[in-house]
TORKOL-4160 file (C-alpha; in steps of 0.2 Angstrom, whole numbers, padded with zeros to 4 digits, m for minus):
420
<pt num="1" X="m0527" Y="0380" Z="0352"/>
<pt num="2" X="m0530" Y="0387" Z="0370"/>
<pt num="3" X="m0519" Y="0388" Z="0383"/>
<pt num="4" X="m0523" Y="0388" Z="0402"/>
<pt num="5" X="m0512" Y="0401" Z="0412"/>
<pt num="6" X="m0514" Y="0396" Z="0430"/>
<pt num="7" X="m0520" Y="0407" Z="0441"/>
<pt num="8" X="m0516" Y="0413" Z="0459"/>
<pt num="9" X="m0526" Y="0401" Z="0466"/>
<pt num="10" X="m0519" Y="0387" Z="0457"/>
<pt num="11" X="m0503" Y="0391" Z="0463"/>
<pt num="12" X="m0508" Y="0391" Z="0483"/>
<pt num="13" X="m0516" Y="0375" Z="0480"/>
<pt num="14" X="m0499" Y="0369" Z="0471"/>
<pt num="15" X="m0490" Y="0378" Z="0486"/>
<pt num="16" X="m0498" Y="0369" Z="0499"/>
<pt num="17" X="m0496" Y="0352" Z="0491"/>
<pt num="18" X="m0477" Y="0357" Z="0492"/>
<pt num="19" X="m0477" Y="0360" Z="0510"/>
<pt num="20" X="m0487" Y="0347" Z="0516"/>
<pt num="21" X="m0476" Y="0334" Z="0507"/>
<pt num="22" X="m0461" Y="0342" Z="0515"/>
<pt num="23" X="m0468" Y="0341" Z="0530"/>
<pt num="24" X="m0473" Y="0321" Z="0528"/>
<pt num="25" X="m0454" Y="0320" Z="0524"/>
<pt num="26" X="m0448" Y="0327" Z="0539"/>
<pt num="27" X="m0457" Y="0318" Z="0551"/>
<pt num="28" X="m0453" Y="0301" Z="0542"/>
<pt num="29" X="m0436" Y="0305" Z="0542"/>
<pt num="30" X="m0438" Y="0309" Z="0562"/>
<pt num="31" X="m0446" Y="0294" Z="0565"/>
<pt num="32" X="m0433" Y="0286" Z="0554"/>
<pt num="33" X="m0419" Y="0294" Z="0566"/>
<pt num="34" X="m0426" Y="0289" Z="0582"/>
<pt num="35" X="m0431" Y="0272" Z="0578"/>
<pt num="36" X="m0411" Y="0269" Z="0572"/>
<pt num="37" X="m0407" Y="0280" Z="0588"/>
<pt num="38" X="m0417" Y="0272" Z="0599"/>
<pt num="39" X="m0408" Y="0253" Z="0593"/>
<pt num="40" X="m0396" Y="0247" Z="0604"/>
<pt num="41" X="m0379" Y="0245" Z="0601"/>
<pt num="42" X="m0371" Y="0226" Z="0600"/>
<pt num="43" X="m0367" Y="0220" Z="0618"/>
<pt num="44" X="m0349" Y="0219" Z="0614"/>
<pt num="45" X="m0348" Y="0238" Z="0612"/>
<pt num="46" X="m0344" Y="0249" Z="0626"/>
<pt num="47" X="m0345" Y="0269" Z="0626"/>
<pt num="48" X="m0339" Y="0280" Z="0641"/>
<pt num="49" X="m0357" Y="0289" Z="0640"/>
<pt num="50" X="m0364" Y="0271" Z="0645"/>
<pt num="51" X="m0353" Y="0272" Z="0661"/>
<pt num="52" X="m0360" Y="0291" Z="0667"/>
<pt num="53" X="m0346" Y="0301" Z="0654"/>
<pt num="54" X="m0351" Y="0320" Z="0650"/>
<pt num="55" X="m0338" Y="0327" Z="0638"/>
<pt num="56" X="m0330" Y="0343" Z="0644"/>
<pt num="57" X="m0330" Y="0337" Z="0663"/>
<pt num="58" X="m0317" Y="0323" Z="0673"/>
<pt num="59" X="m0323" Y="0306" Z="0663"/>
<pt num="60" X="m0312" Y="0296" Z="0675"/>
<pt num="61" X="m0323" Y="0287" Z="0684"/>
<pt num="62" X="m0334" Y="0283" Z="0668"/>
<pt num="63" X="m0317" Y="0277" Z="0660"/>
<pt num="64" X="m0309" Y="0267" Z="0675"/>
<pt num="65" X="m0326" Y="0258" Z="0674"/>
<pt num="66" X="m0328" Y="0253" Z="0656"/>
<pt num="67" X="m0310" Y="0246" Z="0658"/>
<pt num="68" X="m0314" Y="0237" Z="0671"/>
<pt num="69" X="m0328" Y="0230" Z="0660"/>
<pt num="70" X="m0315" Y="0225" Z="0646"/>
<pt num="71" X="m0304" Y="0217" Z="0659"/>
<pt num="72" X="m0318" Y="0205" Z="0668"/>
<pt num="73" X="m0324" Y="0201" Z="0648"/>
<pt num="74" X="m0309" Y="0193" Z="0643"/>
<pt num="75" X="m0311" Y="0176" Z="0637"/>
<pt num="76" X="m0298" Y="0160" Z="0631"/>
<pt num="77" X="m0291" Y="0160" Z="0613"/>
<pt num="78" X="m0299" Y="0144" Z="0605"/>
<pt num="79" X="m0285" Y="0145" Z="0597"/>
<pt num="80" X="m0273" Y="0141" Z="0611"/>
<pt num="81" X="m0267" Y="0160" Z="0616"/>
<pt num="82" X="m0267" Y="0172" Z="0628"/>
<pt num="83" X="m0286" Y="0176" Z="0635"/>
<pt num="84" X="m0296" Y="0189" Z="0621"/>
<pt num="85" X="m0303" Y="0204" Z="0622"/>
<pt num="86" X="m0323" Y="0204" Z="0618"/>
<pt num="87" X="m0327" Y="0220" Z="0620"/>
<pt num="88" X="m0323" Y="0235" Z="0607"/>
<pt num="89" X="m0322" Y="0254" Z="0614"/>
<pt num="90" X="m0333" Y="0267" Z="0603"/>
<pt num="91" X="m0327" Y="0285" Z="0607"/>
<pt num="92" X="m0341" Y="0300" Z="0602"/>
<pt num="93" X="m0338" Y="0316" Z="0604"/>
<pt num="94" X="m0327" Y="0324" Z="0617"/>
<pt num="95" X="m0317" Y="0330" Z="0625"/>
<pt num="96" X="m0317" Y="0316" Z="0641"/>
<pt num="97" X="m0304" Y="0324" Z="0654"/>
<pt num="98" X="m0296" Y="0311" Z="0664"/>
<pt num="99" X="m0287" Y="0315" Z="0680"/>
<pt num="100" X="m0279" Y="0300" Z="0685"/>
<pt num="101" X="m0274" Y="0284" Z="0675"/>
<pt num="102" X="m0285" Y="0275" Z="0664"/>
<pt num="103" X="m0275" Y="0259" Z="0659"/>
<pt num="104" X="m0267" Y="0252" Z="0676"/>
<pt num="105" X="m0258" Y="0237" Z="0682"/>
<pt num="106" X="m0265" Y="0221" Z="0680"/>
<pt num="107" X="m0261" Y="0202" Z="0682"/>
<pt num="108" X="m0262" Y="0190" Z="0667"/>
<pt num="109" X="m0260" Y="0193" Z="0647"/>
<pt num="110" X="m0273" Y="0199" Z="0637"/>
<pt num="111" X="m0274" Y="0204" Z="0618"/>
<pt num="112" X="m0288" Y="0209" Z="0604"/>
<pt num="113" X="m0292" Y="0227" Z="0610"/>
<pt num="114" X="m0297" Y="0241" Z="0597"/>
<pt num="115" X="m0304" Y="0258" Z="0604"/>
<pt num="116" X="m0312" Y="0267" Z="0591"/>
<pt num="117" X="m0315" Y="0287" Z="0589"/>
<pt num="118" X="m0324" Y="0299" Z="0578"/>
<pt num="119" X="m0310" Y="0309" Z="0572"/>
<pt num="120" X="m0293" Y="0317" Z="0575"/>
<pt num="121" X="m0301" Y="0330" Z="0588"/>
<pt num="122" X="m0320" Y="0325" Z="0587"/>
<pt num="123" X="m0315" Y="0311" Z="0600"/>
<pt num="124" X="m0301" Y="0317" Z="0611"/>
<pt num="125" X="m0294" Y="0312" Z="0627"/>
<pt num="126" X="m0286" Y="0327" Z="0638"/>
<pt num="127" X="m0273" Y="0320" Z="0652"/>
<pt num="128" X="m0272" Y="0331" Z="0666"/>
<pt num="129" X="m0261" Y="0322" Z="0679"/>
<pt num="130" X="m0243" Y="0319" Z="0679"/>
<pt num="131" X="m0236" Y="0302" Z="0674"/>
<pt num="132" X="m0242" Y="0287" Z="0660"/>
<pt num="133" X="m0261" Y="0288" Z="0656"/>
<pt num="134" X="m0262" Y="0271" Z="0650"/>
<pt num="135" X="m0247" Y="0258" Z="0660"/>
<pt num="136" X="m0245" Y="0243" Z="0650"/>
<pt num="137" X="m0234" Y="0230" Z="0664"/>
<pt num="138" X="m0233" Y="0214" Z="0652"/>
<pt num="139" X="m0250" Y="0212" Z="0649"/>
<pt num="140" X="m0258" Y="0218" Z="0633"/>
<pt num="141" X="m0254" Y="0213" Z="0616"/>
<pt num="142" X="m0261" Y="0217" Z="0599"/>
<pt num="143" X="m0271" Y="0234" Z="0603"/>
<pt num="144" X="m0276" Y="0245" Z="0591"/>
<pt num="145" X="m0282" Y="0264" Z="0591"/>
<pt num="146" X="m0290" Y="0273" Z="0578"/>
<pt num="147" X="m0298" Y="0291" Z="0575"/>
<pt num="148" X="m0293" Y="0299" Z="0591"/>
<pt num="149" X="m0284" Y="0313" Z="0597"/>
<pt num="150" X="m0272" Y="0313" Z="0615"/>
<pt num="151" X="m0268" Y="0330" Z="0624"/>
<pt num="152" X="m0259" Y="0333" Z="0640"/>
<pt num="153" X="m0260" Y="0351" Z="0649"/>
<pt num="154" X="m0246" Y="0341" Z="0661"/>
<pt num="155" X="m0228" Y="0345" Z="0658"/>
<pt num="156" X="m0224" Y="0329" Z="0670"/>
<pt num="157" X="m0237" Y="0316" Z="0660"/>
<pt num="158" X="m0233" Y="0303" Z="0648"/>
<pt num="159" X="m0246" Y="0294" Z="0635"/>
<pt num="160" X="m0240" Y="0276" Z="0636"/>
<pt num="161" X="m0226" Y="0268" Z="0648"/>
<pt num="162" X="m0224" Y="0252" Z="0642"/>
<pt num="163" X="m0215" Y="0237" Z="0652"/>
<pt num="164" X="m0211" Y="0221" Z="0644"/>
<pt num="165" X="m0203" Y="0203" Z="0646"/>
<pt num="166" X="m0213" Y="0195" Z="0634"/>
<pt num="167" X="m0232" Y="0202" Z="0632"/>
<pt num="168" X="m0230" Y="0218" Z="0630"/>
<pt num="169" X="m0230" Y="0219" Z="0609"/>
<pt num="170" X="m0240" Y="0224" Z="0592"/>
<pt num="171" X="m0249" Y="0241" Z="0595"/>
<pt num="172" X="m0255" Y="0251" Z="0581"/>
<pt num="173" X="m0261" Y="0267" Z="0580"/>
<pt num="174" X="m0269" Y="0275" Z="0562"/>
<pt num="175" X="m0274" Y="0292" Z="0562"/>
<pt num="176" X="m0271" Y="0298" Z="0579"/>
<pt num="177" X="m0264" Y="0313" Z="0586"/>
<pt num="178" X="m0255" Y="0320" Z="0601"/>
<pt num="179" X="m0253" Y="0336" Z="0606"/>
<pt num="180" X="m0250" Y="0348" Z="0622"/>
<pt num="181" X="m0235" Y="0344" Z="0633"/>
<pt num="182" X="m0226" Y="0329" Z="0636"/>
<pt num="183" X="m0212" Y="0323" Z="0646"/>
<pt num="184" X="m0211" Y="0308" Z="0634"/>
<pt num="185" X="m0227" Y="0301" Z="0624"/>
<pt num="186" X="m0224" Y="0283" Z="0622"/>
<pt num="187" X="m0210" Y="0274" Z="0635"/>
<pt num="188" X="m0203" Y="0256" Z="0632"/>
<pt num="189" X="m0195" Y="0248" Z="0647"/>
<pt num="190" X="m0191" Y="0231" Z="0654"/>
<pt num="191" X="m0178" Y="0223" Z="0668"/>
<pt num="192" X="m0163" Y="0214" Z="0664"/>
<pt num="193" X="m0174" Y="0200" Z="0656"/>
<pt num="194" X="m0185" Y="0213" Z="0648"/>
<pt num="195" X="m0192" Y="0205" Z="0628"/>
<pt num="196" X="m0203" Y="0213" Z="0614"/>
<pt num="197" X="m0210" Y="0228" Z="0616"/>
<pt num="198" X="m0211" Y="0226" Z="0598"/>
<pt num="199" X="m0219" Y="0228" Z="0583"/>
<pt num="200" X="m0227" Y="0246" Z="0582"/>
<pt num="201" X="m0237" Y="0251" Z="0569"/>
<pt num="202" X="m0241" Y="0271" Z="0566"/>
<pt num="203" X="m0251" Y="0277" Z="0550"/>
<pt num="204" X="m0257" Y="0292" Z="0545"/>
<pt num="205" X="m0254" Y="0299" Z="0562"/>
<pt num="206" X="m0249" Y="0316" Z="0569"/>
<pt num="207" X="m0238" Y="0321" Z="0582"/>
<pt num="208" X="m0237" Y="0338" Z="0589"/>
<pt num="209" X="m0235" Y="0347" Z="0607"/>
<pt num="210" X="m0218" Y="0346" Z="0615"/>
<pt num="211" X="m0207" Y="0334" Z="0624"/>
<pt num="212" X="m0197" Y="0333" Z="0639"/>
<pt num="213" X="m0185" Y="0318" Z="0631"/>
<pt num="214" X="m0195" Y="0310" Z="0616"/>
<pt num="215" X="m0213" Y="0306" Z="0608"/>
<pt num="216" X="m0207" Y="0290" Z="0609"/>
<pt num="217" X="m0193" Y="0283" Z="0618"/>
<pt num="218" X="m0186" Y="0266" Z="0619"/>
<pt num="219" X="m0177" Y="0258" Z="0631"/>
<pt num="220" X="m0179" Y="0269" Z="0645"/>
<pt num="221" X="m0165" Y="0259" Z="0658"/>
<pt num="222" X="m0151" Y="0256" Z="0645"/>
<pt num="223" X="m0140" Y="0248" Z="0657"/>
<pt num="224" X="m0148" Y="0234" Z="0652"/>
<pt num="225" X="m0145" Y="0225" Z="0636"/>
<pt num="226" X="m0157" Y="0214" Z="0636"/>
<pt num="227" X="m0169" Y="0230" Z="0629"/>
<pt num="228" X="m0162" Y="0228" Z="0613"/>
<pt num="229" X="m0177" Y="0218" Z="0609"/>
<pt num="230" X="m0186" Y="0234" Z="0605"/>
<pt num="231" X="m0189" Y="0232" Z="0588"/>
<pt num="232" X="m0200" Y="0234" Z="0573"/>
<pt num="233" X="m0207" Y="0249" Z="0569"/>
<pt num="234" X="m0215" Y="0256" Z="0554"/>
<pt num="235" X="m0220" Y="0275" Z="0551"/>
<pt num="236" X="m0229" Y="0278" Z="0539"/>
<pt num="237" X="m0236" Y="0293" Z="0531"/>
<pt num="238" X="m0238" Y="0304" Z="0547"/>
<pt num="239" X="m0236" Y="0321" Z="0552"/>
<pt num="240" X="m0222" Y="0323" Z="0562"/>
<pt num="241" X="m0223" Y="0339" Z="0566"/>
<pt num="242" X="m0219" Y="0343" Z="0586"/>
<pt num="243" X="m0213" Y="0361" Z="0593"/>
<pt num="244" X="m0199" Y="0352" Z="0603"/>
<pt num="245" X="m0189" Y="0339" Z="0607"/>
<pt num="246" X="m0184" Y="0321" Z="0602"/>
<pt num="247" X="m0197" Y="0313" Z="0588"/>
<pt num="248" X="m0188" Y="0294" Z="0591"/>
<pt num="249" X="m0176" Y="0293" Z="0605"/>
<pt num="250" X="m0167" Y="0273" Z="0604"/>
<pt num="251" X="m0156" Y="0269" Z="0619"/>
<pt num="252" X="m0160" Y="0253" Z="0614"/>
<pt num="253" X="m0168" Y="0242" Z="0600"/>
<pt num="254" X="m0173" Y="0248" Z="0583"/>
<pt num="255" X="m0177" Y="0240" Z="0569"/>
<pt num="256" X="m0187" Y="0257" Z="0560"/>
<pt num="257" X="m0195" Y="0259" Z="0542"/>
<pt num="258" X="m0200" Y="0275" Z="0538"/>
<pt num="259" X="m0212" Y="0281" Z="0523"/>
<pt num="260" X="m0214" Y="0295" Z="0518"/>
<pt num="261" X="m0224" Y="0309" Z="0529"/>
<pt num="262" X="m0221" Y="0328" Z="0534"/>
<pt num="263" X="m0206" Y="0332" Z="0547"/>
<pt num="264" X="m0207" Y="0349" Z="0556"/>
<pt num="265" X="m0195" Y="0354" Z="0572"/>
<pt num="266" X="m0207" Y="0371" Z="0576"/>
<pt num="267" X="m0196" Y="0379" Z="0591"/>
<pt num="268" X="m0183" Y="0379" Z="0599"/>
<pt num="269" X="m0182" Y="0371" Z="0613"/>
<pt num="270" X="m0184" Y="0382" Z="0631"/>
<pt num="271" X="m0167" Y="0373" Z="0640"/>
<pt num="272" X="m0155" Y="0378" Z="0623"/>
<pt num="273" X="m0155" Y="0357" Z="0619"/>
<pt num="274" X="m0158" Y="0351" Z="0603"/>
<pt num="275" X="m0173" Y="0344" Z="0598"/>
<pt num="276" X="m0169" Y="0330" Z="0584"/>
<pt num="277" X="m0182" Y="0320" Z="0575"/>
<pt num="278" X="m0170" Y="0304" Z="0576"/>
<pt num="279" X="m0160" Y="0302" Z="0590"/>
<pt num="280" X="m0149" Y="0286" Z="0595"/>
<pt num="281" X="m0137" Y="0290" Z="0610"/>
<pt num="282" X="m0129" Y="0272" Z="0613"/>
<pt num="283" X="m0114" Y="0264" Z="0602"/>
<pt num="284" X="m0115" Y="0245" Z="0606"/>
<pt num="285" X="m0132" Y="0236" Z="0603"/>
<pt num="286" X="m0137" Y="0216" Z="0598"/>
<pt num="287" X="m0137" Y="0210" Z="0579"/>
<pt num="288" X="m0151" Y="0218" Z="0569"/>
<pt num="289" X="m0157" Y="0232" Z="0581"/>
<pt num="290" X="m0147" Y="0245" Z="0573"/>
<pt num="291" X="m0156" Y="0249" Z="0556"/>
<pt num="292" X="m0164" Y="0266" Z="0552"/>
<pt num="293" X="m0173" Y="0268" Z="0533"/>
<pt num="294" X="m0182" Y="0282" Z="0528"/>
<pt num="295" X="m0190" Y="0283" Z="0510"/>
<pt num="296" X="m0198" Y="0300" Z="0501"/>
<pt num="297" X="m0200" Y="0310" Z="0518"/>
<pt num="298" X="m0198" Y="0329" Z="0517"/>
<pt num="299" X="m0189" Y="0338" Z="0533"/>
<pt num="300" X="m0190" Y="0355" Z="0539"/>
<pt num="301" X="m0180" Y="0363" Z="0551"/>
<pt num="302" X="m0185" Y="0379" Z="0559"/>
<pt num="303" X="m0169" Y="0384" Z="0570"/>
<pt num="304" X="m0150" Y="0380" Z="0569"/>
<pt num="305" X="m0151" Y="0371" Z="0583"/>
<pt num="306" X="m0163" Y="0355" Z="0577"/>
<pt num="307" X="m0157" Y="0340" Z="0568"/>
<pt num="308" X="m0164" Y="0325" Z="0557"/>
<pt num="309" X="m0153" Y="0314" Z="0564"/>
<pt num="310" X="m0138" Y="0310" Z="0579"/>
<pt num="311" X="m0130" Y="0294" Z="0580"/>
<pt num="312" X="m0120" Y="0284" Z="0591"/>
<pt num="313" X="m0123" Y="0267" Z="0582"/>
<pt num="314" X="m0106" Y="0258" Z="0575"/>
<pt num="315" X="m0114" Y="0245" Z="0566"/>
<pt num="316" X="m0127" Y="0241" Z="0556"/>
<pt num="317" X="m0137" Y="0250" Z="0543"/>
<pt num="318" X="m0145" Y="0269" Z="0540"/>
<pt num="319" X="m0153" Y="0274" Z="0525"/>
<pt num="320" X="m0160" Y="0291" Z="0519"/>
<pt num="321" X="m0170" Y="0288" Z="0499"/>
<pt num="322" X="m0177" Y="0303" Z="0491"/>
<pt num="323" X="m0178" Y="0313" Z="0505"/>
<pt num="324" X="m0176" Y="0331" Z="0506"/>
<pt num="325" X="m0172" Y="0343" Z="0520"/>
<pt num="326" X="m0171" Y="0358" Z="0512"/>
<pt num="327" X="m0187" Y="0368" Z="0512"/>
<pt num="328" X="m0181" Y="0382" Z="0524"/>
<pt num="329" X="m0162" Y="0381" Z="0516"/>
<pt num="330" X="m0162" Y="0399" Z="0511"/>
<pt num="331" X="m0164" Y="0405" Z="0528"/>
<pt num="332" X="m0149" Y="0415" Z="0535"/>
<pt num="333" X="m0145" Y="0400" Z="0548"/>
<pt num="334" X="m0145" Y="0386" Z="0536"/>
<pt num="335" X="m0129" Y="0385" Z="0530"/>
<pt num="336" X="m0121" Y="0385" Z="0550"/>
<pt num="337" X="m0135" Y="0369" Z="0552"/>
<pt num="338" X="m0128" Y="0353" Z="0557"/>
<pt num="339" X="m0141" Y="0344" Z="0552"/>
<pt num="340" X="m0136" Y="0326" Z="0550"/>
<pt num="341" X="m0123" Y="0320" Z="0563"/>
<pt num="342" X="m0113" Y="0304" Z="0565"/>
<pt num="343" X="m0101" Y="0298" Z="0580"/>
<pt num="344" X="m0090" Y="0286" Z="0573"/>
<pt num="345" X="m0077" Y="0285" Z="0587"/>
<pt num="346" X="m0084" Y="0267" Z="0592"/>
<pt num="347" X="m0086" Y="0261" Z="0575"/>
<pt num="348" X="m0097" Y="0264" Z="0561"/>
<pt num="349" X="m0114" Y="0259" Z="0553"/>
<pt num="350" X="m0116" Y="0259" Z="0534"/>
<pt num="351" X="m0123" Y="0275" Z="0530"/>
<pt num="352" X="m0131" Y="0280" Z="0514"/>
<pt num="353" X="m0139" Y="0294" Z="0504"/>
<pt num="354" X="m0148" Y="0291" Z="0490"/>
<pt num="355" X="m0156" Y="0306" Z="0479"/>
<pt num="356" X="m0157" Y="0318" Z="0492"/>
<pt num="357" X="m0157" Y="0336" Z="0495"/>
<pt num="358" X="m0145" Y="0343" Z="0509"/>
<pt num="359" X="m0146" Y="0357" Z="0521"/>
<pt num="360" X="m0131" Y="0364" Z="0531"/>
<pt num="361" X="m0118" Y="0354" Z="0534"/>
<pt num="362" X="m0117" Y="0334" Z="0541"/>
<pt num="363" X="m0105" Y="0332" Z="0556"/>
<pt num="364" X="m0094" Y="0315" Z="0556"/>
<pt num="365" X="m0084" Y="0314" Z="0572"/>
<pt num="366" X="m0069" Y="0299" Z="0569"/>
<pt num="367" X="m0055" Y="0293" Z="0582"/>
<pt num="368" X="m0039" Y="0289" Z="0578"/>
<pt num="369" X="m0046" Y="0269" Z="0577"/>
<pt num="370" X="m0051" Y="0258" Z="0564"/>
<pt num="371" X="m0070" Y="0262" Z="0562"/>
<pt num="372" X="m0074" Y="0245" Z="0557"/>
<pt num="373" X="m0085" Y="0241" Z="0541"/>
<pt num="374" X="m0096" Y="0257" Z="0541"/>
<pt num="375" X="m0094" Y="0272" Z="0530"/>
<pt num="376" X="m0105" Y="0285" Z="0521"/>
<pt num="377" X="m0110" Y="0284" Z="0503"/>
<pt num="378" X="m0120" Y="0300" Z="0496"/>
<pt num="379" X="m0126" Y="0293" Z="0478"/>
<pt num="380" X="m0135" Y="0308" Z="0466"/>
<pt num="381" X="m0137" Y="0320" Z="0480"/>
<pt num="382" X="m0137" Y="0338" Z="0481"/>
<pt num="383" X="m0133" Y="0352" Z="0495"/>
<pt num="384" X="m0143" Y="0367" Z="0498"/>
<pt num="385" X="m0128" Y="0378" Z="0505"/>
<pt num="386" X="m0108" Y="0371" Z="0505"/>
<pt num="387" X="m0106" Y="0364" Z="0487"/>
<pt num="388" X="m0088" Y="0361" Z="0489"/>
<pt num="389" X="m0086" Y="0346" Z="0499"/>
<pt num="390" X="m0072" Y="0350" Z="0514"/>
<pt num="391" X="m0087" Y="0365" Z="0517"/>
<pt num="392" X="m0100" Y="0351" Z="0518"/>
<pt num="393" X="m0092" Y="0338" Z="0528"/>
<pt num="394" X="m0088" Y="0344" Z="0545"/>
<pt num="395" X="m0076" Y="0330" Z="0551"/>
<pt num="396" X="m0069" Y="0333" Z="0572"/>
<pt num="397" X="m0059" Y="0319" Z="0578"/>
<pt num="398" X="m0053" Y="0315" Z="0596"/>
<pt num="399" X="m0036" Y="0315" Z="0590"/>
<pt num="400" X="m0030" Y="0322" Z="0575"/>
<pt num="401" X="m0042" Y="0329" Z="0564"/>
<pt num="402" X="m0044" Y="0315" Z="0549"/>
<pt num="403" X="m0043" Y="0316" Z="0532"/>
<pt num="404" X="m0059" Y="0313" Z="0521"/>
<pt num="405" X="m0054" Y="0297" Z="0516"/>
<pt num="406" X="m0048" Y="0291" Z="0533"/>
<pt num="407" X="m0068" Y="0290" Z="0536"/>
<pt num="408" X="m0071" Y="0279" Z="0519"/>
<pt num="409" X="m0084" Y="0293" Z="0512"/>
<pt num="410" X="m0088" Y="0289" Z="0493"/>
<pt num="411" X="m0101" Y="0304" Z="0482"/>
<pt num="412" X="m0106" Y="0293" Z="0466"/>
<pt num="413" X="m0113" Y="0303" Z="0450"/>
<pt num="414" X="m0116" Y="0321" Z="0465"/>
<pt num="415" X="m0125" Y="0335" Z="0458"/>
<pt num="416" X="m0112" Y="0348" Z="0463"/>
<pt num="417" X="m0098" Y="0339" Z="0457"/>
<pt num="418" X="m0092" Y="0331" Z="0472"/>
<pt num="419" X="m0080" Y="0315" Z="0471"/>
<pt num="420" X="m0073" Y="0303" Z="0484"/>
């Protein structure tokens, strides 16, 4: 039996073939990539590079323009509501700098807008002016952002100041980011009359930078009640993790179901304030706006002067469920943390623990008054530094100091042996 052993010229002949195939794929897959290139996108779709954008220069123009497009787009709900968007935003790669405002006042209600990114920092906006990048007076309702990142190099700007006595309601944002600095990220506000502002929806999203007041802050004129229509939010699997300031600040309103996510305080702040990721200044509030849950997250505080948690509210409901706030509990500071703290001198909400793991101390200031039908239940928990409860429980009042059970405290089945 022979065997033919190929020679070298077999194999140049072979090595040619080889090339001259790959080079037959190449340009098929070019002309492949230009005829899908060269296909225009649906009418309904806009992108800033349409209106003159040039990522890395001042987009502004480009922006105000392709809004303006949006706006004179708008057609009637055939199902009886407010006029419809009929144009969707498409975001490529950035950054587009904007210099003034890109979302301004308008007459009339709209609804149906989604502007769409690549990417948490592929498409990112950068706000260089002072105030709100976006105004929302009463207008828009059911707008959703995905994929994008936000970054201010303004200490005086704001992301979203939102004004409200009846339209303004039902953002969403999944998988965006902030970052740089703030004086607040997103504002609700409204007059005397002021309604919804409600129903806001954050997934996967990451907050980061620093702020003035909050990241978001509701009820920016709390001399008027009517802003406890603030409500309904859900957070949901985010990265909360900010350098400074308040995460949620609610002078009014709130309604707010958290799940889940990562909570980080990285600084202190540069004034010596505390920088809290929940912070609710105002005792006295309408029925069913003073509700806090939070399920499964893990906090970590960075510096003795940060908090999960500061409460004025005396009614209502506030839940932690298997959280944790230990992870940097062996640091020196820890055990001098107040990390959770409740004013109870206008009355109580009902507050409970459930399976979670304690830093530092909680602080529960009591008058000398009936606190009303709140109290503090701690069921299966654990503490990272004061395992004897009068250590645990720092407990001022504006009279005489009270006892524990003065403030109706119960610890069911507590993994350091604490009792009621």
């Amino acid at each position: 039996m022979s065997v033919n052993v190929p020679t070298s010229e077999d194999h140049t002949v072979l090595a040619a073939a080889v090339a001259s195939l790959t080079n037959r794929m190449g340009k098929a897959e070019q002309a492949i990539g230009a005829a899908v290139g060269a296909r225009p996108l649906p009418s309904h779709v806009l992108r800033p590079e349409d209106f003159g954008a040039v990522a890395g220069t001042d987009c502004t123009a480009a922006f105000i323009r392709m809004m303006e497009t949006v706006d004179k787009g708008l057609q009637p709900d055939p199902g009886g509501g407010v006029p419809l968007a009929r144009h969707t935003i498409l975001l490529g790669p950035g950054p587009y700098i904007l210099s003034n405002p890109w979302m301004t006042e308008k007459t009339g209600r709209a609804q149906g807008l989604t502007i769409r990114g690549m990417g948490k920092r592929s498409s990112e906006i950068v706000w260089t002016g002072p105030g709100p990048l976006l105004t929302n007076r009463d207008r828009w309702m059911g707008v959703r952002w995905e994929h994008v990142s936000f970054r201010s190099t303004n200490p005086e700007a704001s992301f979203l100041y939102s004004y409200s006595t009846g339209a303004a309601q039902d953002w969403g944002f999944t998988n965006c980011e902030w970052r740089g600095s703030w004086k607040y990220g997103i504002g609700l506000d409204g007059p005397e009359a002021s309604n919804t502002n409600s129903e806001w929806r954050f997934e996967g999203c990451h907050v980061g930078g620093t702020y003035d007041v909050a990241w978001l802050w509701s009820g920016m004129s709390p001399q008027y009640r009517q802003q406890d229509q603030f409500l309904n939010f859900w957070i949901s699997d985010c990265k909360i993790e900010f350098d400074w300031g308040d995460a949620f600040r609610f002078d009014r309103g709130g309604f707010i179901v958290v799940t889940g996510g990562s909570w980080i305080i990285k600084r202190e702040r540069p004034d010596g304030g505390v920088s809290r990721y929940f912070n609710f200044p105002l005792a006295g509030h309408a029925d069913s706006v003073q509700h806090l849950t939070v399920r499964g997250a893990r906090f970590e505080l960075r510096n003795a002067i940060s908090q999960v948690i500061r409460s004025r509210w005396n009614g209502g409901h506030i839940t932690f469920s298997d959280c944790s706030d230990t992870a940097l509990g062996f640091k020196p500071y820890s055990k001098d943390l107040t990390a959770h703290e409740y004013d109870f001198t206008a009355g109580a909400p009902q507050v409970r623990y459930e399976q979670c793991d304690l830093v530092g101390r909680h602080r529960i200031w009591a008058g000398t008054g009936d606190i009303g039908r709140g109290g503090i239940v701690y069921d299966q928990c654990t503490h990272k530094n004061h395992r004897v409860v009068g250590a645990f429980l720092d407990t001022p009042g504006t009279g005489t100091k009270p006892q524990i059970g003065d403030l109706n405290i119960e610890h069911r089945a507590d993994g350091d042996g604490f009792t009621s």
